[in-house]
C-alpha positions in Angstrom: 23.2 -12.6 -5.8 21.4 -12.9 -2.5 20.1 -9.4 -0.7 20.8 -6.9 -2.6 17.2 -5.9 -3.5 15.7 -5.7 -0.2 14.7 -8.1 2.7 11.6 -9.8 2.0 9.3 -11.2 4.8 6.8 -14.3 3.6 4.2 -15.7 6.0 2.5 -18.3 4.9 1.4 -21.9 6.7 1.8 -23.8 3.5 5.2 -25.0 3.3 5.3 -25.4 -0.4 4.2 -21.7 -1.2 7.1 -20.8 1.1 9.7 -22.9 -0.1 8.6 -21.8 -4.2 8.1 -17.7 -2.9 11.7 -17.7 -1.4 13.2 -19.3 -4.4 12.2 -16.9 -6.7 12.7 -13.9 -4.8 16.0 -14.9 -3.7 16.9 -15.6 -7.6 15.8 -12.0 -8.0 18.1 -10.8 -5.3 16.1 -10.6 -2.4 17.3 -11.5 1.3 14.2 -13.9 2.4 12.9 -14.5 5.9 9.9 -17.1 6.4 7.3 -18.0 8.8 4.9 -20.5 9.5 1.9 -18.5 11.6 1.3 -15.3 12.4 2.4 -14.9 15.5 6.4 -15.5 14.3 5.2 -13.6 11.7 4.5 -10.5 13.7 7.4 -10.8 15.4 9.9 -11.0 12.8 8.0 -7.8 11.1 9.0 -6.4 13.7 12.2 -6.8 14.8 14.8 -4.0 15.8 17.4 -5.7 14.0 17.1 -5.9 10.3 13.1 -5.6 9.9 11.7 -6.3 6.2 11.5 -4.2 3.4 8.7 -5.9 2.6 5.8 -8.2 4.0 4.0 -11.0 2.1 1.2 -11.9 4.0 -1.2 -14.9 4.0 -4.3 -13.9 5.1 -5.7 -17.5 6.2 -3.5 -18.8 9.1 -3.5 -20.3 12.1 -3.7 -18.9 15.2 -3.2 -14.8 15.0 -4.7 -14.6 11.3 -3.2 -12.8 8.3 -5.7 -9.6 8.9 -5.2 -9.2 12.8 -1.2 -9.3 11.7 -2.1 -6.8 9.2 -4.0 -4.9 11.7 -0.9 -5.3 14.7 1.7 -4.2 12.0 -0.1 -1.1 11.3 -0.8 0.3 14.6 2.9 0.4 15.7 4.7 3.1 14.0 7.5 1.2 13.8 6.0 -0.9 11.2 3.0 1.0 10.1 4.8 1.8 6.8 6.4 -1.4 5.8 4.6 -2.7 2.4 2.0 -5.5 2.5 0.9 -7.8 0.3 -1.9 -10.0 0.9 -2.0 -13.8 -0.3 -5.8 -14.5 -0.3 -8.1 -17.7 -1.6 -9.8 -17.2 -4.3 -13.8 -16.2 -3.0 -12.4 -14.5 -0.2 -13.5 -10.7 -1.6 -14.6 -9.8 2.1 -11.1 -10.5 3.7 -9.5 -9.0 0.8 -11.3 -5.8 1.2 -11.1 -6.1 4.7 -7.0 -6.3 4.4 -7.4 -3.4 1.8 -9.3 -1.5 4.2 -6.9 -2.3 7.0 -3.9 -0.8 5.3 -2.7 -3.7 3.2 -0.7 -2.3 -0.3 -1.5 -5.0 -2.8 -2.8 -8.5 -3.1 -2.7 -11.5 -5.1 -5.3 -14.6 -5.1 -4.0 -18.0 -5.0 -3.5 -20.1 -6.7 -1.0 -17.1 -8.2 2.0 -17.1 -10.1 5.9 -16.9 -8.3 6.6 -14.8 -11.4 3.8 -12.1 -10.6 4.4 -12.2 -7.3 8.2 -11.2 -7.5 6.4 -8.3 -9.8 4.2 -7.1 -8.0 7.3 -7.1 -4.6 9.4 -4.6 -6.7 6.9 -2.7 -8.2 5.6 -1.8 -4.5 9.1 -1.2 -3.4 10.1 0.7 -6.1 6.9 2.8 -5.5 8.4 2.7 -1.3 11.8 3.5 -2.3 11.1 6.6 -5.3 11.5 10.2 -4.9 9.1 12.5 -5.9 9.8 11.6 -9.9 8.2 8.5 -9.5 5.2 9.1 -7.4 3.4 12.1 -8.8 5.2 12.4 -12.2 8.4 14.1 -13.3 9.7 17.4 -12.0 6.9 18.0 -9.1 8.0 20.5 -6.4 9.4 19.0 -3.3 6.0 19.9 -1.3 2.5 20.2 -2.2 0.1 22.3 0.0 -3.8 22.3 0.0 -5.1 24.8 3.4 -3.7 22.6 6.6 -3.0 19.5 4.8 1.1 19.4 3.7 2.5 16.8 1.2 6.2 16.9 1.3 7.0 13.8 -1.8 10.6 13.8 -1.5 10.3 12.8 2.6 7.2 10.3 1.8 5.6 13.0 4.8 2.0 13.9 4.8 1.1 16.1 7.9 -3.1 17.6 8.4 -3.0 20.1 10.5 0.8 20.0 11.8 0.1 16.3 13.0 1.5 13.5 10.9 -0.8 11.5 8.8 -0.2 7.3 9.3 -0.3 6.4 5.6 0.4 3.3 3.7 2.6 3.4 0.6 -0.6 3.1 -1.9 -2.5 5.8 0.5 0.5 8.3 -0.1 0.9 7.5 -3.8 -2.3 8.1 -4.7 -2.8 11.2 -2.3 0.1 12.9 -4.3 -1.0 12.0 -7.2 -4.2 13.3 -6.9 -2.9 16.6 -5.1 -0.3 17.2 -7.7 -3.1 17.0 -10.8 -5.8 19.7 -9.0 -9.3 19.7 -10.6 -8.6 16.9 -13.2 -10.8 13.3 -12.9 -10.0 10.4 -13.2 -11.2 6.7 -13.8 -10.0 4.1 -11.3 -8.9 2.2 -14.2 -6.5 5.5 -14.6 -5.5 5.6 -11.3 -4.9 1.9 -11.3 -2.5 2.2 -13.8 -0.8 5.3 -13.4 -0.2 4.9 -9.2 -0.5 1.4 -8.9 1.5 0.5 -12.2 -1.0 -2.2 -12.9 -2.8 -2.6 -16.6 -5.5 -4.8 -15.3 -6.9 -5.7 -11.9 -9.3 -5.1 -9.5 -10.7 -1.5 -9.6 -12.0 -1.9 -6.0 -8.8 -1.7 -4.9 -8.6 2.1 -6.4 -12.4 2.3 -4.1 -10.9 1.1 -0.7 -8.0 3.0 -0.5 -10.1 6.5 -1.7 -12.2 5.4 0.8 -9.6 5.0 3.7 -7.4 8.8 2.0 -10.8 10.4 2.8 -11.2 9.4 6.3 -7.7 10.7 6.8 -7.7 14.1 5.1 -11.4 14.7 4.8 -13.1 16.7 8.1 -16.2 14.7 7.2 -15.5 11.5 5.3 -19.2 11.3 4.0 -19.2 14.7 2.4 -15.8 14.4 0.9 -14.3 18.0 0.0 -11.1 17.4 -1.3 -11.3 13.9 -2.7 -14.6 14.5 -5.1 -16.8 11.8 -6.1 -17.2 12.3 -10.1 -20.8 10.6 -11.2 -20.1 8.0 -14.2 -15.9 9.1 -14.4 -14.0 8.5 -10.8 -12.3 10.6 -8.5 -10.9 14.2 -8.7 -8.8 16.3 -6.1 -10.3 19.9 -5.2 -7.9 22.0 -4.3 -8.6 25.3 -2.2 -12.0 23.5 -1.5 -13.6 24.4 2.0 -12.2 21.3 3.3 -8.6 22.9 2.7 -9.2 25.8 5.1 
């Protein structure tokens, strides 16, 4: 069975963590495409004829790096919605964040397991591909409205304003999630779990994308409105808050 759960695009310089990574995910019935650098890498992501489902990134390699492919991918709107997880060295927090920061959806840190990885592919697919059931719980209403900022789940369609927001998957999961549960906190380890469907893992993760939602819906990022800051808890969405209006 070869394709049938969505095309997978792996770049990665190390020829053994490409050959083991297409294995596994073609087992699992991904179509695979592979690349040595980042500059074939960038252009197979983006390709008019049968672009990935899904990008698995390296973040060290040579030539155009891992982040300024993450960077390119996300400022054509042709690909600035197409999943991305990072492969990073262990010790390299700053380029992780920095990929985070830069739009990236997920990211493992080598050495990593082949089994995890094909994991944490569907789990960010199936999170891509749901309807509103999956991303903000069962039975929520086709679109949520806070002021000038519209979240229409079923399309995967934020607009602020009338103007279309450029978000990644995570940034869109967790922005209806939080919208659909008004006034109610929440932990990052919650909000780990319940939008990235992880039981462990790094809670900064939960801080870099809140971070990026609020410079995206918030009139003035620093004095967040909407997305509240809750001492010693997490995070919770105001609703109706100035910042809505």
């Amino acid at each position: 069975m070869t394709g049938t759960a969505g095309h997978v695009l792996v770049v990665d310089d190390d020829p053994t963590v490409r050959d083991v990574v297409s294995r596994y995910l073609t087992r699992s019935g991904y179509q695979v495409s592979l690349a040595a650098d980042g500059e074939r890498g960038l252009l197979l992501a983006t390709a008019e004829l049968r672009p990935p489902d899904l990008v698995v990134l390296d973040l060290m390699l040579p030539g155009l790096s891992g982040l300024r492919v993450c960077a390119e991918l996300r400022a054509r709107p042709s690909s600035s919605g197409v999943p991305i997880i990072m492969l990073t060295a262990l010790g390299e927090e700053e380029d992780r964040v920095v990929g985070l920061e830069l739009g990236a959806d997920d990211y493992l840190t080598k050495p990593f397991s082949p089994r995890e990885l094909v994991l944490r592919v569907s789990s960010v697919l199936r999170r891509y591909r749901d309807t509103a059931r999956s991303a903000v719980g069962a039975g929520p209403p086709p679109t949520l409205v806070d002021g000038d900022l519209t979240v229409d789940v079923a399309a995967r369609r934020a607009t602020l304003g009338g103007q279309e927001l450029s978000l990644t998957v995570r940034e869109f999961d967790l922005l209806a999630f939080l919208i659909r549960h008004p006034g109610q906190a929440f932990t990052r380890s919650e909000l780990l779990e319940r939008v990235w469907g992880w039981s462990f893992g790094d809670q900064s993760t939960v801080t870099v994308h809140v971070r990026r939602l609020r410079e995206k819906v918030e009139p003035d990022p620093t004095a967040p409105r909407r997305i509240s800051t809750v001492w010693g808890v997490g995070y919770r969405y105001d609703v109706g808050s100035p910042g809505g209006h």
